[in-house]
N, C-alpha and C positions, 0 to 999 in steps of 0.2 A: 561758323565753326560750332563745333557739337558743346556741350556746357564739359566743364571739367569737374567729375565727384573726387577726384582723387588727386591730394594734394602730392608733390616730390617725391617726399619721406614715406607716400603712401602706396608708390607703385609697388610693395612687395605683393599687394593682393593678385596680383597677376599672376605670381607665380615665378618659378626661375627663370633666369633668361635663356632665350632662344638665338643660336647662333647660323642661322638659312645664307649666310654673306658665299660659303663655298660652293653654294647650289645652284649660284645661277646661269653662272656657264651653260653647266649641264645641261642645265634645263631649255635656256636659249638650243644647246643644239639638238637636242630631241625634239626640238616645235618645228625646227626646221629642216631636220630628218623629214615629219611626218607633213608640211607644207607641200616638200620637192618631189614626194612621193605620192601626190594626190591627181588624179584624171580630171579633164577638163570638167566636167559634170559633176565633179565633186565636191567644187568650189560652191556650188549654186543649193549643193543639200544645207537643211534647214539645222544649224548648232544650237539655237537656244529660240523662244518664239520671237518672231520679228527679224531674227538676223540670221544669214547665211554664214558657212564657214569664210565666204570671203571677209565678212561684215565683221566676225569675230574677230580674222586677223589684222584686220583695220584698224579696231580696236585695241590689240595689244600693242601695236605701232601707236596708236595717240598713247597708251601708258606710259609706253620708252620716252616717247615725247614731251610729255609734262613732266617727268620723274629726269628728264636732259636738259629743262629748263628752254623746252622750242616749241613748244605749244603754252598759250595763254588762252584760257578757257573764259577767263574773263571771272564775273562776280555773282552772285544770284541775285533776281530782279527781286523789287520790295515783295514782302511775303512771298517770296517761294524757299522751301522747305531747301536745305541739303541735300535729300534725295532725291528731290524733284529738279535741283539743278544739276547734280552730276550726272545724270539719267538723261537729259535734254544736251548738257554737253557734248556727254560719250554720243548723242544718236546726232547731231550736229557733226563731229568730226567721220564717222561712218560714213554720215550721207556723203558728203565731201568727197569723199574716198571710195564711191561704190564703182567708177569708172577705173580705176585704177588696173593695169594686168595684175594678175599672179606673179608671174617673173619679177614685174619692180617691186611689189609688197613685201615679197622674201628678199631682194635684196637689201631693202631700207630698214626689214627686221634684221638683218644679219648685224648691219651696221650698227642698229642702235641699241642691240642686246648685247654686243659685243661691249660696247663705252658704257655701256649699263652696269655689266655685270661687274667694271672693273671699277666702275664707282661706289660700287656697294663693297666689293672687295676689301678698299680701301678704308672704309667707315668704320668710324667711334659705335661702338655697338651702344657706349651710355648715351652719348650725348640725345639732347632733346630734339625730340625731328616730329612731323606731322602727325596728324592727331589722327587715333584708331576709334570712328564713333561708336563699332560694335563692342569693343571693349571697356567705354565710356573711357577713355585716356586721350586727353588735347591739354599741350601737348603729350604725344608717347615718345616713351624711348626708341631711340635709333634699331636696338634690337626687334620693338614688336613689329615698329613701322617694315624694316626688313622683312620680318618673315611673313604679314600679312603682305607684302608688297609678290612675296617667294609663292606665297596660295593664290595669286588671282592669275598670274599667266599659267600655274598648274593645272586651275580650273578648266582654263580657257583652253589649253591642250586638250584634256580629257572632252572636251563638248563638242573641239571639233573630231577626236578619236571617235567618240559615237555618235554624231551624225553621220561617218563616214563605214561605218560598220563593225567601229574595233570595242573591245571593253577595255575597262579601265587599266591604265599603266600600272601595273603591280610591283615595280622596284620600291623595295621595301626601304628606305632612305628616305626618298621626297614624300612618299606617301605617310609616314612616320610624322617628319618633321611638319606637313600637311594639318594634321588631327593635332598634332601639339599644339600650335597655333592657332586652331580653330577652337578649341578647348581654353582659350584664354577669354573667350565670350562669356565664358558661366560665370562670373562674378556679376556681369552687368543682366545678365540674363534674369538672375534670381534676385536682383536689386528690389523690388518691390514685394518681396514676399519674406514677411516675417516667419520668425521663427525664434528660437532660447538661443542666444550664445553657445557656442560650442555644438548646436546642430550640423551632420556630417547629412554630407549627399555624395555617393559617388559614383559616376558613368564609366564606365568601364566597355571598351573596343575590343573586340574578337574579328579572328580573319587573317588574313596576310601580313598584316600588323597587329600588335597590342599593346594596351597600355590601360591605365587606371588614372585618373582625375577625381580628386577628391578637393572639395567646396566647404569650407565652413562657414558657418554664420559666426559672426562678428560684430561688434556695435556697428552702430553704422551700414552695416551692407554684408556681404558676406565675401568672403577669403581664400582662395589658390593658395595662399601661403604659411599656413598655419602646418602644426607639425599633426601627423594620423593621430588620433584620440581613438575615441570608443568604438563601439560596431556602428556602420552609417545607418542617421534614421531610412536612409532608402539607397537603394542602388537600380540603377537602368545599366543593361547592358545593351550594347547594340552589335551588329556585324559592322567590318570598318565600313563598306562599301554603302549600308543606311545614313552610317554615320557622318561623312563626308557629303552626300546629296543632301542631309536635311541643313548642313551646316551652313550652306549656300544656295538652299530651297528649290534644288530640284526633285525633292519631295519634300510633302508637308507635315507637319508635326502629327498631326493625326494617322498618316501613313506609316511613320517612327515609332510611333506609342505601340500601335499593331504589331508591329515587328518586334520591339524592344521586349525583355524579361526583365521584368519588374520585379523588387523585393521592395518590402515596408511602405512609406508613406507614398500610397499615388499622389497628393497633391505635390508634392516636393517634382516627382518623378513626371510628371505631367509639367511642371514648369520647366524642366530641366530639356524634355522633350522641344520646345520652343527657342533654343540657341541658336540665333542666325550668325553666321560670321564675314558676312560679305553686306555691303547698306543694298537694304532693302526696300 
């Protein structure tokens, strides 16, 4: 498990809660729209490096599956990292699964996004539930755990929509709710970079979506939760569509910075750039 900086009393740095429990339905049936509507040959195009669209949806089937309590992934062996064992798990349950047709993968996704989605439904948004290590929270709240749980099959839509030749889902709801959550990384992001109390940074999304995240520094680390103060020592604006590939590094921070319009402190703006929200 990841270390925990942030005691109970101290999840406000995260920011307000997020409520993604009504989104997953939907979302289940858009993946499975765009599954039953895919050509033979389409299965086999390349979603992310190393895995096919089949392999992806493999993948979101082992999600349902540990998050249903039917897959046991088992522990990570001495010294290996977190990311190195979720990473050997997930390609573990893939391989497993690379025989599988198309017809039964969508039908075991139907089934398990469906009991999925009514479980999440049903869930205490406070109670304490798994831990979010991009956001440094172990345990998180039931809310973050949700809606980071709401941005990984999103993604995983969206990777197989362009390998297959489509751009990104543009309903402005999930994509919204998407950046909101992924935006909950900049606290841990900016963890190691000092700055005076009451320093502002704030990123700011333009596009099909918008919205504004503003960061303070705080004793200790810095703060999602603090109320607007003065003009931010800096602001990055980004387009949403940058802003969602860097956040789960299908572009790199360096490709962001390029794109991004910058005001005031590059160093701030340059850390800010660096937000991963998916373990990397």
């Amino acid at each position: 498990m990841v270390t925990q900086p942030y005691d109970r009393a101290g999840l406000s740095r995260l920011g307000a809660p997020i409520d993604a429990r009504a989104l997953f339905r939907p979302e289940f049936k858009a993946l499975l729209g765009l599954l039953r509507g895919l050509g033979d040959g389409q299965w086999n195009e390349i979603a992310v490096p190393g895995w096919s669209v089949h392999d992806v949806a493999a993948h979101i089937l082992g999600d349902c599956a540990a998050r249903l309590g039917r897959r046991d992934p088992g522990a990570p062996a001495p010294g290996e990292t977190l990311e190195a064992f979720i990473h050997r798990a997930n390609q573990e349950w893939v391989d497993r699964h690379r025989d599988t047709d198309p017809a039964s993968l969508v039908d075991a996704l139907e089934r398990a996004g469906t009991e999925l989605a009514g479980r999440f439904e049903r869930a205490d948004p406070d109670a304490p539930s798994l831990g979010v290590s991009w956001a440094g929270a172990d345990p998180a709240p039931m809310w973050l755990d949700c809606a980071r749980e709401f941005t990984e099959y999103w993604t995983h839509r969206q990777q197989i929509r362009h390998a297959v030749g489509l751009d990104t889902d543009p309903e402005p709801r999930a994509l919204s709710l998407v950046l909101d959550t992924f935006m909950r990384a900049l606290p841990h992001t900016l963890r190691d970079i000092e700055a005076p109390p009451g320093t502002r940074l704030e990123l700011a999304v333009d596009g099909p979506v918008q919205g504004t995240w503003t960061v303070t520094a705080v004793p200790g680390g810095w703060s999602l939760g603090e109320a607007p103060g003065d003009r931010p020592a800096a602001t990055v604006r980004l387009d949403s569509e940058t802003a969602w590939r860097l956040c789960t590094r299908g572009i790199q921070p360096d490709t962001a910075l390029a794109r991004a319009r910058v005001r005031g402190d590059r160093r701030l703006a340059e850390a800010a750039c660096r937000i991963v929200s998916v373990v990397y």
